[in-house]
N, C-alpha and C positions, 0 to 999 in steps of 0.2 A: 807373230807371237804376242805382241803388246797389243794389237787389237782384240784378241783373246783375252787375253788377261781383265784386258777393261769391259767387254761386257761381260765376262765372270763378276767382274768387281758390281756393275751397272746392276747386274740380275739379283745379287745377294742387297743392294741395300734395297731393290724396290721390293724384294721378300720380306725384308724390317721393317717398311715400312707398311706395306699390309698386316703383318701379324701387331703393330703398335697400333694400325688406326682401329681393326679389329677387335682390340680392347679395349680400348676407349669409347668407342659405340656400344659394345656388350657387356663389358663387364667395370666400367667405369661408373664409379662411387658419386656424381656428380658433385657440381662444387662451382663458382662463379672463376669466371675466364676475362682476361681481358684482350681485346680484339685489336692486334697492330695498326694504327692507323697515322696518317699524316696529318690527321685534325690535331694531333697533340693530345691538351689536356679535353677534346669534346668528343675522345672516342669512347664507344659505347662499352657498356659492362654488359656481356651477357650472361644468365644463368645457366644450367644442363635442365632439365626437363624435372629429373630428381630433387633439385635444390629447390626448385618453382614450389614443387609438390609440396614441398616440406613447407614451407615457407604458408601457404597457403592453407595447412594444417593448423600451421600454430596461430594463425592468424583468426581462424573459425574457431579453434580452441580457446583463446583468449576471451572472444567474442562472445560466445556460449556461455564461459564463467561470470563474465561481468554481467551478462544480461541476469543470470541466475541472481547472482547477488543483488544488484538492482532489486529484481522480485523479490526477494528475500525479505530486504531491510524494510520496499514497503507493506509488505503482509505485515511484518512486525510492529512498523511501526501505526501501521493503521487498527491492528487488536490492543494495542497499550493504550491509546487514549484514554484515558479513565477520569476517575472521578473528583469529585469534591469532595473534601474530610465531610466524616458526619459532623453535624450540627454546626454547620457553618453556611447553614443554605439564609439565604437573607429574601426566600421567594416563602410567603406563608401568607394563609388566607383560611377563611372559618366561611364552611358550607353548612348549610342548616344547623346541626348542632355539634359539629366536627371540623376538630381545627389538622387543617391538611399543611405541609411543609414539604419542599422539596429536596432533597437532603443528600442528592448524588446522583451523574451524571456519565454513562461513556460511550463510544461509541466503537462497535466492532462490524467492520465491512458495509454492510449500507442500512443498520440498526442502529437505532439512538435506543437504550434506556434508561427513564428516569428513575430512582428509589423516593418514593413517596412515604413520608409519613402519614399515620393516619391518628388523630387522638380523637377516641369518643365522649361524648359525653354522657349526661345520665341516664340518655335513651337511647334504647338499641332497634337500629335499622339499618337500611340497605343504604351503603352510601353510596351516591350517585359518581360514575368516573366521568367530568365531563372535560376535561384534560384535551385539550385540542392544536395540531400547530398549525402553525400559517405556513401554507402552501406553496403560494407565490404572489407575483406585485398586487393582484388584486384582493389579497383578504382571505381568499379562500379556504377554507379552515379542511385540515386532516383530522381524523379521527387516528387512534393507535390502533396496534393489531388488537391490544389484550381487549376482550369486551368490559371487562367489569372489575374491580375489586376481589378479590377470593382470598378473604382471613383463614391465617390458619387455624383456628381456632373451632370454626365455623363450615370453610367449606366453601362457606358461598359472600357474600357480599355486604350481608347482615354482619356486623360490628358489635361486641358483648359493651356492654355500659363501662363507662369508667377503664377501657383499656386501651392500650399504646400498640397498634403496628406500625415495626418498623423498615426502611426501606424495600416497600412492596413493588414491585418492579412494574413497568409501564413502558411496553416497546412501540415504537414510531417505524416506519420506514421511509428512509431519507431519499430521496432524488438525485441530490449529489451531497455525498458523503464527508467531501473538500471544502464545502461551504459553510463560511460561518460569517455572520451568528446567525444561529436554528432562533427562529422567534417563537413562539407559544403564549396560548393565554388558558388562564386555569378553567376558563370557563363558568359557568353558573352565574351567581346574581353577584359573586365579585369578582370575576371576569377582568384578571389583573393577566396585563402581557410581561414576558420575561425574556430573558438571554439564553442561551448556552452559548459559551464565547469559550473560542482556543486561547490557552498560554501559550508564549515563546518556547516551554519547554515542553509542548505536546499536551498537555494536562488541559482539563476542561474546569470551566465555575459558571455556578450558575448566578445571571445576574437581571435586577431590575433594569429596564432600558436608562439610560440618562437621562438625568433631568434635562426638561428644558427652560427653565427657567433662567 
């Protein structure tokens, strides 16, 4: 009778305990376990397969946001560069009978451009863009994209007497866009070199190289 009895008893708990492992293989919520061992405090922690998953979600989730943001700030902050106030340009030079100023500067993705003044004098013609940056260590001189001058006024490149354009734009395309200072020389017969130099606070100025004297 009492051997009865005990494997009645024997057969009911290994029933429990398949219907408990059961659920924990099928229908357990995963969650971090920790694994009896005689190492003490160097036994291992393991996850359920669920928890891993999760964990590994948030992890690509995170990763994805910050990469975003990243991109974000620098698109941002590479379209703000911008300019010099007007009439604070200290780059000016007289071509034939036209005094040019350089009078703002920015730079959006791998364009620089310039706003040039234009003052004519009492004769009207084509003013020549001879506007050129240096390339690299050897001199090599860039041309901009724009071809010519185009007055509003006019259309074309030809300047009415006695009138003032002002910042006419003049786009460059840059090499690397992170590099400064952009060198430039106005070109023509006073063919003066100048800066564009980054501020600390992103902002650009347009400047004479240093002396060196």
């Amino acid at each position: 009778m009492n051997l009865k009895t005990t494997l009645i008893t024997l057969s009911c708990i290994a029933g429990l305990l398949i219907v408990i492992t059961f659920y924990v293989v099928f229908y357990g919520s995963g969650g971090t376990y920790v694994v009896s061992s005689n190492l003490g405090s160097d036994a291992g922690i393991f996850a359920t397969s669920t928890g891993a998953q999760a964990g590994e979600a948030a992890s690509s989730t995170t990763s994805s946001t910050l990469a975003f943001a990243s991109s974000s700030a620098s698109s941002t902050a590479s379209s703000s560069l911008s300019s010099v106030p007007s009439g604070a340009s200290t780059v000016t030079w007289t071509q034939e009978h036209e005094t040019l100023s350089v009078i703002n500067a920015s730079v959006s993705g791998s364009q620089l451009t310039l706003g040039v003044q234009v003052t004519m004098d009492s004769v009207a013609e084509c003013v020549p863009l001879t506007l050129r940056m240096i390339a690299d260590e050897q001199g090599d001189l860039s041309p901009p994209i724009t071809s010519q001058f185009t007055f509003p006024d006019t259309g074309t490149c030809n300047g009415t007497p006695g009138e003032t354009y002002s910042a006419q734009p003049i786009v460059f395309t840059l090499n690397d866009p992170s590099t400064f200072p952009i060198i430039l020389t106005t070109g023509g017969t006073a063919n003066v070199l100048f800066e564009i130099m980054q501020n600390p606070d992103g902002s650009l100025s347009v400047e004479l190289p240093p002396s060196t004297d």
